[in-house]
C-alpha positions as CSV (number, residue, x, y, z in Angstrom):
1,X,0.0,0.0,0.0
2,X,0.6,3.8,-0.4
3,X,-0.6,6.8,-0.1
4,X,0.5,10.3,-1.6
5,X,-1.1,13.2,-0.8
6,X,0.4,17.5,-0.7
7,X,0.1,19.7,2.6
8,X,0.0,23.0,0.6
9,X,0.0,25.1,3.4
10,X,4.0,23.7,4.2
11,X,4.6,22.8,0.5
12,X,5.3,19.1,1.3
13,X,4.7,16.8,-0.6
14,X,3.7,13.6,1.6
15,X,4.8,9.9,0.5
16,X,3.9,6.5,2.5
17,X,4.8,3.2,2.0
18,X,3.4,0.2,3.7
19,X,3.2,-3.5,3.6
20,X,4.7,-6.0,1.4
21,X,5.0,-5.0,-2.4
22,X,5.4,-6.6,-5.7
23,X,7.2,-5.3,-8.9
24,X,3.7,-4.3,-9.9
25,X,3.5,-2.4,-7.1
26,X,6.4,-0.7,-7.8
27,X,5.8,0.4,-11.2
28,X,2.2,1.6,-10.1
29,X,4.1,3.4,-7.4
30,X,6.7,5.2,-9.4
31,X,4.1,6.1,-12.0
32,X,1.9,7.7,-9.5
33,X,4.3,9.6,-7.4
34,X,6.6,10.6,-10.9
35,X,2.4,12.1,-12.0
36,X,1.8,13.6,-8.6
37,X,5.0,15.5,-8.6
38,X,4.8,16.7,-12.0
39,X,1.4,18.4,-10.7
40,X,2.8,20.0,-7.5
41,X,5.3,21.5,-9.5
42,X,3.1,23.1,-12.1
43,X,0.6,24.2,-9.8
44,X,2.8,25.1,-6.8
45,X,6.5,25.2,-7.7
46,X,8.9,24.4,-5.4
47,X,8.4,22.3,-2.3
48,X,10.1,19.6,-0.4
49,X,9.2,15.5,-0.1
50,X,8.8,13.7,3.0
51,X,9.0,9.4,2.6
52,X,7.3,7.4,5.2
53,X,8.8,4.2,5.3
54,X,8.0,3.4,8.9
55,X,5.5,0.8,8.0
56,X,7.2,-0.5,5.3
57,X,8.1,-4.3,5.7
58,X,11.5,-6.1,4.5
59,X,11.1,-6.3,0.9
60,X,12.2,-8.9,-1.9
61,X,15.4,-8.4,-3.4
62,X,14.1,-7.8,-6.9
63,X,11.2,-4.8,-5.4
64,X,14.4,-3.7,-2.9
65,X,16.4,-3.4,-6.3
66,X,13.7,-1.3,-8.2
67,X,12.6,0.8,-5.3
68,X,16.1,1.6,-4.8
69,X,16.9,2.9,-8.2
70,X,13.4,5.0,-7.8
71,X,14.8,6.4,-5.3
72,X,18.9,6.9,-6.5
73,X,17.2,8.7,-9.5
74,X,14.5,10.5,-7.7
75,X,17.7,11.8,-5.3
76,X,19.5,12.7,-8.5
77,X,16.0,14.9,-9.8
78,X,15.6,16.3,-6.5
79,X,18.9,17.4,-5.5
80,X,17.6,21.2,-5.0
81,X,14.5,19.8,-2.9
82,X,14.7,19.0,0.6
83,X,13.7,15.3,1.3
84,X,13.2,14.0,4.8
85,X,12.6,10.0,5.1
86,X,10.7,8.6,7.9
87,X,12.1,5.4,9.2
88,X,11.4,3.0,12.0
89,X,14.7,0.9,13.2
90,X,18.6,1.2,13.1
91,X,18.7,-1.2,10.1
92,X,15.8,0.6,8.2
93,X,18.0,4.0,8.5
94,X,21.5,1.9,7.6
95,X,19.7,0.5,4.5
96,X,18.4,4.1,3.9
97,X,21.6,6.0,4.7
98,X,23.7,4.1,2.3
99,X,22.2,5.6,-1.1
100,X,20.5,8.9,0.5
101,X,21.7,11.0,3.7
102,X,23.7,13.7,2.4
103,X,23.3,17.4,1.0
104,X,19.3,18.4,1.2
105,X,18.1,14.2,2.6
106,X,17.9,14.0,6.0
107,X,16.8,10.7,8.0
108,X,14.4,10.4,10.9
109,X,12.6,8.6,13.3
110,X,9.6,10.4,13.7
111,X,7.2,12.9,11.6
112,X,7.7,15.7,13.9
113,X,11.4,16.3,13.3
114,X,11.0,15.8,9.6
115,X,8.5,18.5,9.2
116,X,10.0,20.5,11.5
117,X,13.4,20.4,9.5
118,X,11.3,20.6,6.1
119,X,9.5,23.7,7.1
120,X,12.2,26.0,9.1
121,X,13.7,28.8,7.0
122,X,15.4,27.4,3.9
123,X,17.2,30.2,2.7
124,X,19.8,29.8,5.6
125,X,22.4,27.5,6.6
126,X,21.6,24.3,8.4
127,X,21.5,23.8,11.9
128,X,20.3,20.0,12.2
């Protein structure tokens, strides 16, 4: 399951993740978030992403490999946008951490933080 929705009072746009997925799954996914996005943008410009992956269960290795190449390009696209992913263990953020912390990603534990950090003043430096 999934669920993508836009705050547009904060500019986020809102991804979840749950349960067990197939590769259909993921290709429904990708199309749906990839549609989604192109609409925020049109209608509202800029804004930042935040990934819930806090109910989202060990994965096969061949959905693993596609949702991770989603998400290497979608860094890659998104490079100027500030992403904030939701996660619920140490391995979760490992996993995570190897192909996203860095530059505008930021990894969390709980949706406060990441909202917090997505909404403070982003024309500054960081102070995470």
């Amino acid at each position: 399951m999934y669920d993508i929705s836009f705050d547009e009072q904060n500019r986020v746009l809102t991804l979840r993740q749950s349960g067990f997925w197939n590769l259909n799954m993921v290709q429904r996914y990708i199309a749906d978030v990839a549609a989604e996005a192109d609409r925020v943008a049109r209608r509202h410009g800029d804004f930042s992403i935040l990934t819930d992956n806090s109910e989202f269960q060990v994965q096969s290795l061949d959905v693993m490999e596609a949702f991770m190449a989603f998400t290497q390009g979608a860094m890659e696209r998104n490079r100027d946008r500030r992403v904030a992913i939701i996660v619920s263990s140490a391995l979760a953020k490992m996993q995570v951490a190897r192909i996203s912390e860095g530059g505008n990603v930021r990894i969390f534990n709980d949706r406060a933080g990441a909202m917090q950090w997505l909404t403070e003043n982003k024309s500054g430096d960081d102070h995470v």
